[in-house]
N, C-alpha and C positions, 0 to 999 in steps of 0.2 A: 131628342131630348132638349130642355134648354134648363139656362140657368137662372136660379131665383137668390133672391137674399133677405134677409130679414133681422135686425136689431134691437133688442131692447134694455129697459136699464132693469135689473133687478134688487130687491131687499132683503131677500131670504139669508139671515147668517147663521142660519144652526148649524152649527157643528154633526155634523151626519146624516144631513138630508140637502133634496137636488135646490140649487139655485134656479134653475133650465132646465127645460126640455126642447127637442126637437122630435114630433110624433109624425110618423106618413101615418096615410090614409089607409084604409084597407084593400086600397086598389094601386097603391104603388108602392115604389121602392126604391128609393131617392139613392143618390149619391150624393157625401156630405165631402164639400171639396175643401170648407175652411170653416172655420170657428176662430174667433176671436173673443179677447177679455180684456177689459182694462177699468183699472180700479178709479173710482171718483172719491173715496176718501184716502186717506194716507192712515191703513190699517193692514199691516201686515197679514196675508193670505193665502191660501191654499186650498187648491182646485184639480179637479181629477174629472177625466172625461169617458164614461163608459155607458152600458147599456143596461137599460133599467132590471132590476131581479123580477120583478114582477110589471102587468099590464098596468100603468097608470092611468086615470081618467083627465083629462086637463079641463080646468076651468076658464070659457074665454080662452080659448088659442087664438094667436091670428096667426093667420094663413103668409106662408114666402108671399114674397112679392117678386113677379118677372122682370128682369134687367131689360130683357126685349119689349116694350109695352103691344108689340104685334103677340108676341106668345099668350098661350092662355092663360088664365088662372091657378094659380098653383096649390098644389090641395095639404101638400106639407104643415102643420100647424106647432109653433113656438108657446110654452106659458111659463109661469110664474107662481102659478097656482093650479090647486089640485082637489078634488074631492074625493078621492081617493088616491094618494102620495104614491110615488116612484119610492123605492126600495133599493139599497146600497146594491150598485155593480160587484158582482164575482171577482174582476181585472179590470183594470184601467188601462185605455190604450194611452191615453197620458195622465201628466202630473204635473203640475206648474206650483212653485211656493212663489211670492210674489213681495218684494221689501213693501216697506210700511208707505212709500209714495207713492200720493197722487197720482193719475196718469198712468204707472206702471202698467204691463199686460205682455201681452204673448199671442200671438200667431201659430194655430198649429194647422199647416195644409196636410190632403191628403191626395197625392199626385194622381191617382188612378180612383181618388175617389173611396171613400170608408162606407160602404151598402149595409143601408138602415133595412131591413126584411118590412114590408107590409105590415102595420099597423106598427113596428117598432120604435121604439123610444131611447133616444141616447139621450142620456144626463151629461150637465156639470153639475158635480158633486163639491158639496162645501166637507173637505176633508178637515179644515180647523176654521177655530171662530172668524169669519171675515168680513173684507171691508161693509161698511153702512150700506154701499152702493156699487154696481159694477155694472157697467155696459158690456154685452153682449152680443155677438153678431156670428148667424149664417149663410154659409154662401151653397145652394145644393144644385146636383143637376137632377132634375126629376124627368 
């Protein structure tokens, strides 16, 4: 397996629907080793990471990209948009409230790895109104 990462900024703030996703492919089953978040406005926020209730469709995914540029291609795909929306998680393996500054965020690893099932979809979920803007970053072994 090797490991891939991928970042982006998102806008999504409703209040009850996903900011992110991270979708494997129908042919793998990634291991999600880090997620990261960090706010670009100074708007008080709150974020929960779990896995989608329903199959979403993503609009424009892009694909990880391999830290090794010898590895292959990575089939994992991140979006921001949906033609048919993710669906509030059951449980959240995490929660993060985040003060109203700039910059702020959080690091959540997962040492052995949090396994996304084939075709599966983990959200960050905009649990309240949040920042304008927030960078996003994952790290997975596929």
């Amino acid at each position: 397996m090797a490991i891939y990462s991928l970042s982006l900024n998102t806008t999504v703030t409703t209040t009850g629907a996903a900011a992110m996703d991270l979708r494997a492919s129908s042919a793998n089953s990634p291991r999600i080793m880090e997620i990261g978040i960090n706010l670009l406005t100074a708007t008080a926020s709150t974020y929960g990471l779990g896995r989608s209730g329903n199959t979403p469709t993503q609009t424009s995914p892009v694909l990880v990209q391999a830290e090794n540029p010898g590895d292959p291609a990575g089939v994992s795909g991140c979006a921001v948009a949906w033609s048919v929306a993710p669906t509030v998680p059951t449980q959240f393996f995490r929660r993060v409230s985040l003060p109203a500054t700039a910059g702020s965020g959080v690091i959540w690893t997962f040492p052995r790895g949090l396994v996304l099932a084939a075709s599966g979809t983990m959200l960050i979920w905009n649990l309240a109104t949040n920042s304008n803007s927030m960078n996003a970053w994952w790290v997975v072994d596929e």
